[in-house]
mmCIF file as gemmi writes it, N, C-alpha and C atoms, coordinates in Angstrom:
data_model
loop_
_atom_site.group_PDB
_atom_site.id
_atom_site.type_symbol
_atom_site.label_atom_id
_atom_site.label_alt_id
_atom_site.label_comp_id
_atom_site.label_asym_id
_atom_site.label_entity_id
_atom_site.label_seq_id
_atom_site.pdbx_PDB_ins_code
_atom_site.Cartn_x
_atom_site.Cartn_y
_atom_site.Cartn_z
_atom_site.occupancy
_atom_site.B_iso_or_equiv
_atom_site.pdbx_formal_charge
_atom_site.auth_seq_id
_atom_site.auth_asym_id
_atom_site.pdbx_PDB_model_num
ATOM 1 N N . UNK Axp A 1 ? 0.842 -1.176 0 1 0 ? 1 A 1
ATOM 2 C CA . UNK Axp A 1 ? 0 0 0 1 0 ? 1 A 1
ATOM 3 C C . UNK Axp A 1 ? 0.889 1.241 0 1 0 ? 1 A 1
ATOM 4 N N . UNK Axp A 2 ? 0.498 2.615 -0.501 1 0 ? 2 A 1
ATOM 5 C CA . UNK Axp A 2 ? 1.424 3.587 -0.628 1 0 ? 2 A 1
ATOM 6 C C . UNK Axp A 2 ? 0.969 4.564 0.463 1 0 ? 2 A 1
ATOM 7 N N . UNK Axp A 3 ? 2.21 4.924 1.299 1 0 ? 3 A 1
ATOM 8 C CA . UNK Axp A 3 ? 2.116 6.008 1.846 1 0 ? 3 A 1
ATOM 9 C C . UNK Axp A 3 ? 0.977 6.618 1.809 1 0 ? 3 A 1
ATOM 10 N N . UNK Axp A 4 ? 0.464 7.707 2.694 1 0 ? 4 A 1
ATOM 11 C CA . UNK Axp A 4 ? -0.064 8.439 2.674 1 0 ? 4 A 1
ATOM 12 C C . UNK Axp A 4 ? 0.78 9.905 2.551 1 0 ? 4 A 1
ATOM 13 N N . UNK Axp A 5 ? 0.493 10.632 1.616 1 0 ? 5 A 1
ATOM 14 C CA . UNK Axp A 5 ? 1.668 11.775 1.27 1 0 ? 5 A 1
ATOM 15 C C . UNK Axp A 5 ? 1.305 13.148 2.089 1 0 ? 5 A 1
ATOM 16 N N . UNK Axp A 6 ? 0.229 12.649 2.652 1 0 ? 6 A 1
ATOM 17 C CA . UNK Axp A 6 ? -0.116 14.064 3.719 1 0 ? 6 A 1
ATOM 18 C C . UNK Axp A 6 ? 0.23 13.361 5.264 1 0 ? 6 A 1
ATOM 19 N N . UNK Axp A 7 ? 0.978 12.364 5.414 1 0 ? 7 A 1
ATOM 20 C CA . UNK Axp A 7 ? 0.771 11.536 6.508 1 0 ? 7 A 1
ATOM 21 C C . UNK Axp A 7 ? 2.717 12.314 7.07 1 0 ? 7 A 1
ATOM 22 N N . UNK Axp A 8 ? 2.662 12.925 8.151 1 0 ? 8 A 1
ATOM 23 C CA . UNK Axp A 8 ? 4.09 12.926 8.481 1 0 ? 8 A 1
ATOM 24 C C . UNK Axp A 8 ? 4.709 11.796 9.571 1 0 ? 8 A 1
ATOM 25 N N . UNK Axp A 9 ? 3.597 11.571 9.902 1 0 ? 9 A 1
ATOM 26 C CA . UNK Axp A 9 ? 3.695 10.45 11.124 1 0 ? 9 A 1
ATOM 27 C C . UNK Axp A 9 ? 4.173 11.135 12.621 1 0 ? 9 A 1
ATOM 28 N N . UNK Axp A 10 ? 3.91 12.692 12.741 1 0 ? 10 A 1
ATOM 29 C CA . UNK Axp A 10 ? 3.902 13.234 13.801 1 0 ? 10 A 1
ATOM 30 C C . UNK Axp A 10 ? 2.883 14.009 14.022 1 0 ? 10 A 1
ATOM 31 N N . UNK Axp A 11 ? 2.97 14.295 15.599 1 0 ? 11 A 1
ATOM 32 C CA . UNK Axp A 11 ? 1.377 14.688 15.867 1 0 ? 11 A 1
ATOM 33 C C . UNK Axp A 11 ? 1.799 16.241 16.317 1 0 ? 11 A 1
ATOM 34 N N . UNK Axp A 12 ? 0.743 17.061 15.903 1 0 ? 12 A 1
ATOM 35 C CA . UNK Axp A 12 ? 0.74 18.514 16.817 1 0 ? 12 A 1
ATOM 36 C C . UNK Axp A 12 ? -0.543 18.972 17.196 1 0 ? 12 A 1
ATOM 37 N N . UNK Axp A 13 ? -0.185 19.353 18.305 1 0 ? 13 A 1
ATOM 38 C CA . UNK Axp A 13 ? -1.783 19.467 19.247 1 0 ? 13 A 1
ATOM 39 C C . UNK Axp A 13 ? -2.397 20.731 18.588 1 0 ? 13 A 1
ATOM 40 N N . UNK Axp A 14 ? -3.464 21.218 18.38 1 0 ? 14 A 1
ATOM 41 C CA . UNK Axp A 14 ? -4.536 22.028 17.633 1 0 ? 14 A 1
ATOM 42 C C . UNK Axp A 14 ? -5.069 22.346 18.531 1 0 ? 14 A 1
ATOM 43 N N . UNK Axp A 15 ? -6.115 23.436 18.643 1 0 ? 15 A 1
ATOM 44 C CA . UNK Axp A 15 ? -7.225 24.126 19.303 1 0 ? 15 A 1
ATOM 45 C C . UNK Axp A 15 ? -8.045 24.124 18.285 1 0 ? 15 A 1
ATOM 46 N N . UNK Axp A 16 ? -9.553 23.564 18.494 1 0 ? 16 A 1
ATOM 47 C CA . UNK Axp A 16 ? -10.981 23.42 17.404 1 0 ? 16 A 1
ATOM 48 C C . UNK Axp A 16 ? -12.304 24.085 18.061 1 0 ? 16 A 1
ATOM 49 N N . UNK Axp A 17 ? -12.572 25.12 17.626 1 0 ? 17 A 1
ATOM 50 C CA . UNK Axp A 17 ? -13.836 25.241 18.108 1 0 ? 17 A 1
ATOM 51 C C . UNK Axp A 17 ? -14.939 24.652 17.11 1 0 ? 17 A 1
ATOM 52 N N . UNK Axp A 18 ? -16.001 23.575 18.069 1 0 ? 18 A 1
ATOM 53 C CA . UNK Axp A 18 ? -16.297 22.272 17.637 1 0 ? 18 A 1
ATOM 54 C C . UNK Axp A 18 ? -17.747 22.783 18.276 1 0 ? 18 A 1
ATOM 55 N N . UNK Axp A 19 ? -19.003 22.796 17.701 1 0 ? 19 A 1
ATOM 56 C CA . UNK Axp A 19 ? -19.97 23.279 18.376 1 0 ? 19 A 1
ATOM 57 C C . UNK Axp A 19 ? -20.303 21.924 19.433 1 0 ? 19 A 1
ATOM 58 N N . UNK Axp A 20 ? -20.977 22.392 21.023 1 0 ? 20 A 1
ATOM 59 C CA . UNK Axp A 20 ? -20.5 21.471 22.052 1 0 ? 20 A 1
ATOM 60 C C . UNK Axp A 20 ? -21.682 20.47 21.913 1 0 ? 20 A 1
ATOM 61 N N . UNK Axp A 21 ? -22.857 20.507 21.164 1 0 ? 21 A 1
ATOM 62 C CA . UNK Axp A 21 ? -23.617 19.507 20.752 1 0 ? 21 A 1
ATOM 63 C C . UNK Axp A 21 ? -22.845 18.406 19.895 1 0 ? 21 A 1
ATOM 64 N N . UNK Axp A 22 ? -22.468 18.777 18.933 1 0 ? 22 A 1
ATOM 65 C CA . UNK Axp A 22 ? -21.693 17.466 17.83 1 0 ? 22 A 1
ATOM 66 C C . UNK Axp A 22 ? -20.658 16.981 18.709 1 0 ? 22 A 1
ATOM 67 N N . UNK Axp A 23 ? -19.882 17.46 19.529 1 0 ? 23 A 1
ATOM 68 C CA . UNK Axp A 23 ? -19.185 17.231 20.633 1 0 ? 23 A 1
ATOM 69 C C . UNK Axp A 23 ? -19.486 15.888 21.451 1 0 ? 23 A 1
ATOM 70 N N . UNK Axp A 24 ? -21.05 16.082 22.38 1 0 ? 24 A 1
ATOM 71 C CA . UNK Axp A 24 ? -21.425 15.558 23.303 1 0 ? 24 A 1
ATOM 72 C C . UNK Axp A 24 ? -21.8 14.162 22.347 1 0 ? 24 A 1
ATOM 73 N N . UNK Axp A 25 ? -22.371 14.504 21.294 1 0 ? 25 A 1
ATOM 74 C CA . UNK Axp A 25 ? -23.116 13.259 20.367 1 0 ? 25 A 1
ATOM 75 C C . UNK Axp A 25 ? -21.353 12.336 20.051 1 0 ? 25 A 1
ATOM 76 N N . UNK Axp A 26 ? -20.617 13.214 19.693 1 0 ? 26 A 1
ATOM 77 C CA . UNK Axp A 26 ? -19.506 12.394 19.626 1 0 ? 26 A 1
ATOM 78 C C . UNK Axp A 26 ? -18.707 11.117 20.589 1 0 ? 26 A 1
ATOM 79 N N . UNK Axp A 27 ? -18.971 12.155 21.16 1 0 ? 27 A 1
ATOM 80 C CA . UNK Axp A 27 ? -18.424 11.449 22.57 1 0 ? 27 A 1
ATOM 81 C C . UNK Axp A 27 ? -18.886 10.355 23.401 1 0 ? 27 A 1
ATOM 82 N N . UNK Axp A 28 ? -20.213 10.564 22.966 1 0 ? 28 A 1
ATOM 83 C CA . UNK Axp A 28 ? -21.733 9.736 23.393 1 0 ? 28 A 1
ATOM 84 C C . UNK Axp A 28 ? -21.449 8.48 22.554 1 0 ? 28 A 1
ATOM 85 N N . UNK Axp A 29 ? -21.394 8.613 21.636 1 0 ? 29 A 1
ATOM 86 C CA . UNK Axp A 29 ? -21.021 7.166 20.425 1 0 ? 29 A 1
ATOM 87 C C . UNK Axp A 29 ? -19.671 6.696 20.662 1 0 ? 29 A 1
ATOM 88 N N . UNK Axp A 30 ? -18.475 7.268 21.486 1 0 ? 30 A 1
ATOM 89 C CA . UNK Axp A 30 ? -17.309 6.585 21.683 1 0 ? 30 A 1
ATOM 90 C C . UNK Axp A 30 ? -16.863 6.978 20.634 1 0 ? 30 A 1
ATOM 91 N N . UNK Axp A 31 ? -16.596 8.261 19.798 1 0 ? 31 A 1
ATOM 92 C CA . UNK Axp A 31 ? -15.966 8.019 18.458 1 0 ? 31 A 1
ATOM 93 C C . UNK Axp A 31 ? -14.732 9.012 18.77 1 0 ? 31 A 1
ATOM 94 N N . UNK Axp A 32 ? -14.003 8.906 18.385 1 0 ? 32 A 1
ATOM 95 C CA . UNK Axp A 32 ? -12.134 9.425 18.498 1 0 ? 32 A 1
ATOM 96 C C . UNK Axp A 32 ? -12.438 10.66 17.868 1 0 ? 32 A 1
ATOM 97 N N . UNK Axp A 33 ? -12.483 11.945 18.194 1 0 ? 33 A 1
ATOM 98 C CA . UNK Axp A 33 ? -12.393 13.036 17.544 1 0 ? 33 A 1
ATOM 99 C C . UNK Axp A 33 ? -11.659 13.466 16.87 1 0 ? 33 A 1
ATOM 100 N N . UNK Axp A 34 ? -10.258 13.322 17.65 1 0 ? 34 A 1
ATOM 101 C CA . UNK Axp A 34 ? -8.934 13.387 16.471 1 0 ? 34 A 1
ATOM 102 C C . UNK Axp A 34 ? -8.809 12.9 15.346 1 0 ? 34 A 1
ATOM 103 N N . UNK Axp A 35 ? -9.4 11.41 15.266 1 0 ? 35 A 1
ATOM 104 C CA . UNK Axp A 35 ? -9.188 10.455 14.086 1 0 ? 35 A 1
ATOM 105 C C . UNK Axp A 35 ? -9.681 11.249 13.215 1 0 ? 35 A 1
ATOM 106 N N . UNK Axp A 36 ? -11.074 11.181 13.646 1 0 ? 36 A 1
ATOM 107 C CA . UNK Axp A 36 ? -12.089 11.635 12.674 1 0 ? 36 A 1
ATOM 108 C C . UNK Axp A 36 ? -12.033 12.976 11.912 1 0 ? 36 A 1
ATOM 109 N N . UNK Axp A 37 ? -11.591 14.052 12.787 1 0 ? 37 A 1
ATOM 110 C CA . UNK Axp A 37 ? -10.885 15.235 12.353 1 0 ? 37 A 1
ATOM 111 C C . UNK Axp A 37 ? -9.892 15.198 11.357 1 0 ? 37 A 1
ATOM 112 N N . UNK Axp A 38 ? -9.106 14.453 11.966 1 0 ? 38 A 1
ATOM 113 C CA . UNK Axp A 38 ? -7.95 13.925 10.946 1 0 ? 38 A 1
ATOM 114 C C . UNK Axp A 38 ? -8.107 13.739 9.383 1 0 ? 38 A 1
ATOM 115 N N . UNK Axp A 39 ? -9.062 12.92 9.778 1 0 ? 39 A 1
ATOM 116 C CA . UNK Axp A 39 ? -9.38 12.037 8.383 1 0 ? 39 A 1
ATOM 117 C C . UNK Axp A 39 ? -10.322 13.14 7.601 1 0 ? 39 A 1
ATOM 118 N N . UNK Axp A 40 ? -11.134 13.662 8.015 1 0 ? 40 A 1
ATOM 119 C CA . UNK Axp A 40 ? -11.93 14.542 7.416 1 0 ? 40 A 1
ATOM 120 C C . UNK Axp A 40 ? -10.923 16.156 6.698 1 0 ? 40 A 1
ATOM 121 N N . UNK Axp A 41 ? -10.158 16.415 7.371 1 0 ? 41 A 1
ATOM 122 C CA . UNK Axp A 41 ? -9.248 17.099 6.741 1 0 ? 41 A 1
ATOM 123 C C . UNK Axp A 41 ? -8.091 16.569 5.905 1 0 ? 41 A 1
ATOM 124 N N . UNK Axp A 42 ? -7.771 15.292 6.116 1 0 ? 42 A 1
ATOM 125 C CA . UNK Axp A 42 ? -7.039 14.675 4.606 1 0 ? 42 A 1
ATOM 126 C C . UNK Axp A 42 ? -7.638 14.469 3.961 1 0 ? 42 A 1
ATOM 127 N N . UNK Axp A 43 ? -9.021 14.066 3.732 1 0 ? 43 A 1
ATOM 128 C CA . UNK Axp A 43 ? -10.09 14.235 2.561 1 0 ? 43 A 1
ATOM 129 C C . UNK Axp A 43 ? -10.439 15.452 1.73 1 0 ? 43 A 1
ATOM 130 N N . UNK Axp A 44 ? -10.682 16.089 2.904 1 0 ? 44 A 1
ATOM 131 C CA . UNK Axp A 44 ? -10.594 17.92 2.042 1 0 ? 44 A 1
ATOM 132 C C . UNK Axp A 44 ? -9.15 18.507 1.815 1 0 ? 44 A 1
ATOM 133 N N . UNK Axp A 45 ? -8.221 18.085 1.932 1 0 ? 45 A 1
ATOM 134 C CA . UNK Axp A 45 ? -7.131 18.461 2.021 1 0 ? 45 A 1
ATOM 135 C C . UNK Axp A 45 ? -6.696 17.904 0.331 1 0 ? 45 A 1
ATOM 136 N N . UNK Axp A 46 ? -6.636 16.796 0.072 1 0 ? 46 A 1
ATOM 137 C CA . UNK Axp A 46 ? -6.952 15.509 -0.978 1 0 ? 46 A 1
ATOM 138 C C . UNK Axp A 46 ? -7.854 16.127 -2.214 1 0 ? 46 A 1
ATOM 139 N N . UNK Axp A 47 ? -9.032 16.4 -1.547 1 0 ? 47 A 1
ATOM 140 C CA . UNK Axp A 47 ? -10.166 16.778 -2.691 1 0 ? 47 A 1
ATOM 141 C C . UNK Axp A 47 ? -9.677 18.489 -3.498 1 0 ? 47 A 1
ATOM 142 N N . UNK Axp A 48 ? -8.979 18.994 -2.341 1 0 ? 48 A 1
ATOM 143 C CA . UNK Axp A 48 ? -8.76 20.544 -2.617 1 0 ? 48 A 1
ATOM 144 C C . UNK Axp A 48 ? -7.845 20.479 -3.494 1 0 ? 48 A 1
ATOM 145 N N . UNK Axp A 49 ? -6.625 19.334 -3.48 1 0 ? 49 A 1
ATOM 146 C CA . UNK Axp A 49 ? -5.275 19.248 -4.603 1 0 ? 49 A 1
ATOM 147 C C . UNK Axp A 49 ? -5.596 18.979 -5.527 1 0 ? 49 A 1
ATOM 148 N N . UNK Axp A 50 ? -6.905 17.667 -5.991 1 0 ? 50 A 1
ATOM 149 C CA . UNK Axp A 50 ? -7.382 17.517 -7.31 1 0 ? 50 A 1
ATOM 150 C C . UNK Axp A 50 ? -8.013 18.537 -7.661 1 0 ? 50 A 1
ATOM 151 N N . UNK Axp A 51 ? -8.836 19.665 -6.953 1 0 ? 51 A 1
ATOM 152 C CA . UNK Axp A 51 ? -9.582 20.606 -7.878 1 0 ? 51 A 1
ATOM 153 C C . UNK Axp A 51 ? -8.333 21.455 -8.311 1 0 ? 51 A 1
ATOM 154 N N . UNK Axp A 52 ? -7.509 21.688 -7.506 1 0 ? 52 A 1
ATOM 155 C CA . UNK Axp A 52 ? -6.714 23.151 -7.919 1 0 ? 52 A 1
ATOM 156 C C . UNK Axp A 52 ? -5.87 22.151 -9.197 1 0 ? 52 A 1
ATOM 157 N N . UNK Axp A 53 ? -5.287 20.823 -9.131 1 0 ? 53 A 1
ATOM 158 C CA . UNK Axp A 53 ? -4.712 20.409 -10.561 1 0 ? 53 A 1
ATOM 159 C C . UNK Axp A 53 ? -5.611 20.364 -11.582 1 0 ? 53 A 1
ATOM 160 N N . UNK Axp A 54 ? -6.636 20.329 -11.487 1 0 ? 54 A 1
ATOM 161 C CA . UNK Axp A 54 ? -8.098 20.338 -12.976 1 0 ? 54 A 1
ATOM 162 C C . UNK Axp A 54 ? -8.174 21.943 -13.475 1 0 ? 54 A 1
ATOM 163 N N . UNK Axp A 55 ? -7.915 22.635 -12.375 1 0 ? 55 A 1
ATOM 164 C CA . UNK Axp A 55 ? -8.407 23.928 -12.466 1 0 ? 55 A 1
ATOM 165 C C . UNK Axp A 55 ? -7.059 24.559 -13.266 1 0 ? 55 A 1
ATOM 166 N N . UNK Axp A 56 ? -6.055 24.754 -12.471 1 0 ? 56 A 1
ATOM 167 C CA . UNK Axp A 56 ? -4.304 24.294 -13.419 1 0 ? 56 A 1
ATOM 168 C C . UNK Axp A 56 ? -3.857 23.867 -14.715 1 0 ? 56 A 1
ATOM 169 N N . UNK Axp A 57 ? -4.853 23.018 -15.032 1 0 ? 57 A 1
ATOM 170 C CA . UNK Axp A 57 ? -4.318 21.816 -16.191 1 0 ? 57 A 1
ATOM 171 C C . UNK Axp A 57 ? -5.75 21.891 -16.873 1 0 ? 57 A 1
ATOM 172 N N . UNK Axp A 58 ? -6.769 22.724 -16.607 1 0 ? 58 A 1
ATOM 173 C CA . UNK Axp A 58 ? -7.998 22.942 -17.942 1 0 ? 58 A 1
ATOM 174 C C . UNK Axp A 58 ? -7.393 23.032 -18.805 1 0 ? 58 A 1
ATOM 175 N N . UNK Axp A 59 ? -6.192 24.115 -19.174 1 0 ? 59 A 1
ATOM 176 C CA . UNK Axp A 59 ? -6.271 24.392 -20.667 1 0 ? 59 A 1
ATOM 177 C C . UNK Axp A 59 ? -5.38 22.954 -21.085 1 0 ? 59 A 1
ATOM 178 N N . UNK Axp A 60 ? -4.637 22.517 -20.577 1 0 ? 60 A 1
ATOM 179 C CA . UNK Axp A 60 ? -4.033 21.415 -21.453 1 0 ? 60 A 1
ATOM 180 C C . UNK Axp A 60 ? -5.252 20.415 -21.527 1 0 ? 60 A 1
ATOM 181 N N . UNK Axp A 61 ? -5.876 19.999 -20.679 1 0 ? 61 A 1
ATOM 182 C CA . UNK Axp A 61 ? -6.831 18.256 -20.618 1 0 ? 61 A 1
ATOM 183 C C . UNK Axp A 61 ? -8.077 19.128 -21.835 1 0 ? 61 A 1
ATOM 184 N N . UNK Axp A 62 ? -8.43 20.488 -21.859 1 0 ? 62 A 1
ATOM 185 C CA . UNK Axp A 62 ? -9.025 20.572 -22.792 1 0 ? 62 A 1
ATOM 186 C C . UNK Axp A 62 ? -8.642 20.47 -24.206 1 0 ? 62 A 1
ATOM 187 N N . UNK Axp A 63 ? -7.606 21.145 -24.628 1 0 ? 63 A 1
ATOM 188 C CA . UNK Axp A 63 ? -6.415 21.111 -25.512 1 0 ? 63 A 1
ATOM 189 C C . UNK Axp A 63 ? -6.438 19.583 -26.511 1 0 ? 63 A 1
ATOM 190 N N . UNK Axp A 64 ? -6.289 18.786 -25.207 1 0 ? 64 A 1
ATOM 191 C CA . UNK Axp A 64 ? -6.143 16.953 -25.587 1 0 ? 64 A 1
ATOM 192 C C . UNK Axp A 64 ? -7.556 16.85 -26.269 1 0 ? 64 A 1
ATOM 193 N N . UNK Axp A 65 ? -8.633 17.018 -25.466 1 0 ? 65 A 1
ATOM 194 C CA . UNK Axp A 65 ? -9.753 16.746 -25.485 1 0 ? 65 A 1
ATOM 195 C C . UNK Axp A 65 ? -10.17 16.984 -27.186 1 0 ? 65 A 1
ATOM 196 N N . UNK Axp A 66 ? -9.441 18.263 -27.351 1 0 ? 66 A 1
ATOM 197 C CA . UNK Axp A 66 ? -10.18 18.979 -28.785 1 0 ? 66 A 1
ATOM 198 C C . UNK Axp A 66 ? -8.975 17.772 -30.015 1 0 ? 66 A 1
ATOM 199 N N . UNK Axp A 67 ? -8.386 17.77 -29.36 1 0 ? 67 A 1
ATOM 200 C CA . UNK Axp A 67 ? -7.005 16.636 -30.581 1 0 ? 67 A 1
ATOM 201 C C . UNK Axp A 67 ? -7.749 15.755 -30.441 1 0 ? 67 A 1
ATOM 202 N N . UNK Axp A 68 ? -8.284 14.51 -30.044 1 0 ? 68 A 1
ATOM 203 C CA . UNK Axp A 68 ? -8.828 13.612 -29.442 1 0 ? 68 A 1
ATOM 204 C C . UNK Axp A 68 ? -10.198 14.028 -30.566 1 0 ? 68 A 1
ATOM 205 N N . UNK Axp A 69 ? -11.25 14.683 -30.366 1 0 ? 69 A 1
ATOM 206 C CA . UNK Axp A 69 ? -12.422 14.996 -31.128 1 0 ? 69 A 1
ATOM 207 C C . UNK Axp A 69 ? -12.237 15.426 -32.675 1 0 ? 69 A 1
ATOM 208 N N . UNK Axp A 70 ? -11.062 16.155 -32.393 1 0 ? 70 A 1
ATOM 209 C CA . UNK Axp A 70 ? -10.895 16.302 -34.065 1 0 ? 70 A 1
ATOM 210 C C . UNK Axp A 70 ? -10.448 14.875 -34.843 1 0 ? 70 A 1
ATOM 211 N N . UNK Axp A 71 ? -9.268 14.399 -34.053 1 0 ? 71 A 1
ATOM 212 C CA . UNK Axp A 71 ? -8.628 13.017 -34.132 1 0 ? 71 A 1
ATOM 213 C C . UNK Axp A 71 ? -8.595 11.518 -34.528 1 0 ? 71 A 1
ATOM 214 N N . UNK Axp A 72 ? -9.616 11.49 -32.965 1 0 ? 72 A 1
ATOM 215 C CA . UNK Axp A 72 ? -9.553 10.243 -32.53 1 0 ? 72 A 1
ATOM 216 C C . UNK Axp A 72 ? -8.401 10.113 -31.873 1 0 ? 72 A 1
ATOM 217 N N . UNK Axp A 73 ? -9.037 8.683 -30.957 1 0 ? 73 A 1
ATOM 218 C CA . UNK Axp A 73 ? -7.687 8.262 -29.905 1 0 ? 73 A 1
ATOM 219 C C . UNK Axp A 73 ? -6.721 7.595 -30.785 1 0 ? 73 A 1
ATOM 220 N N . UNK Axp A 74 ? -5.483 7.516 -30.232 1 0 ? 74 A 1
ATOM 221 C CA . UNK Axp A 74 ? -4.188 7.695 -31.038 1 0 ? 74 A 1
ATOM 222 C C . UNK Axp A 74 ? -4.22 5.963 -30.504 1 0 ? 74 A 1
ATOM 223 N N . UNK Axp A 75 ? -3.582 5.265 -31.902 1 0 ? 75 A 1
ATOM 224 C CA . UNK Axp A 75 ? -3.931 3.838 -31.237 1 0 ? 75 A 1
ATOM 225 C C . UNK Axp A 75 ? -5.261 3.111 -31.05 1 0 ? 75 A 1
ATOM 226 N N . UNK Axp A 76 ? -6.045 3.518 -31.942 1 0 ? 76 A 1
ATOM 227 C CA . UNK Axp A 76 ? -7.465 3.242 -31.604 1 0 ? 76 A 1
ATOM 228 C C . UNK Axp A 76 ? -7.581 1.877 -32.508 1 0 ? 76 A 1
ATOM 229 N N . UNK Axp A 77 ? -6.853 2.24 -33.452 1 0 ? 77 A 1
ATOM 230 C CA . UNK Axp A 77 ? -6.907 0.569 -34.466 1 0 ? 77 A 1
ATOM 231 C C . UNK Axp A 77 ? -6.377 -0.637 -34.202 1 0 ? 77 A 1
ATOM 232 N N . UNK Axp A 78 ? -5.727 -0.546 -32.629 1 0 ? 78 A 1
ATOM 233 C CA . UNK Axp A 78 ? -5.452 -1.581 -32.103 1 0 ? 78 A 1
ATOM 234 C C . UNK Axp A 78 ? -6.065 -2.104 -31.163 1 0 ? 78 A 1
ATOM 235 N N . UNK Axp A 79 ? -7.231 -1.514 -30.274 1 0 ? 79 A 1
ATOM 236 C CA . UNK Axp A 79 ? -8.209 -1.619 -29.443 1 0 ? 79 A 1
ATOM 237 C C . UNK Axp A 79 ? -8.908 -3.036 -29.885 1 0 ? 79 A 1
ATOM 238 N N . UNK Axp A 80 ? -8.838 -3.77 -28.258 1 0 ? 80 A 1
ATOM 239 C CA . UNK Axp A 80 ? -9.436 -4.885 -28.889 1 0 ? 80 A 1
ATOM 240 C C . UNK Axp A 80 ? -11.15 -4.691 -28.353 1 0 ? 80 A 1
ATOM 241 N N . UNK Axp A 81 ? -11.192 -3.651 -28.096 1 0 ? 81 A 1
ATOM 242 C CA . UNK Axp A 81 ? -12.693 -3.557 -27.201 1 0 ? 81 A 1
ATOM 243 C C . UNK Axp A 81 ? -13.394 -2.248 -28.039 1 0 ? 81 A 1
């Protein structure tokens, strides 16, 4: 399995203001806040790098897109599907 590339494998303590209802419900279910924090910000953290590379790289993936439509895929006469 590969790394996690946002993963440093060290911890630093944070301050969250966490409204104290989602809090109590949390806590109530036994669920790890940190984890979950954690994980929810390497997801948005994750999701935020693919938008800003799409957003970055429009004009080329469009670019392809228009070679490709004018084209065709390159290698297409060997496609066994």
């Amino acid at each position: 399995m590969k790394p996690d590339s946002l993963s440093s494998g060290k911890r630093k303590a944070v301050n969250l203001s966490l409204d104290t209802g989602v809090v109590a419900a949390a806590r109530e279910a036994g669920l790890n806040l940190s984890q979950i924090c954690e994980a929810a910000l390497r997801d948005a953290s994750k999701k935020e790098r693919i938008r800003r590379w799409q957003e970055e790289s429009k004009e080329a993936i469009d670019a392809n897109n228009a070679w490709v439509a004018e084209h065709g895929l390159p290698l297409a006469k060997y496609r066994m599907f």
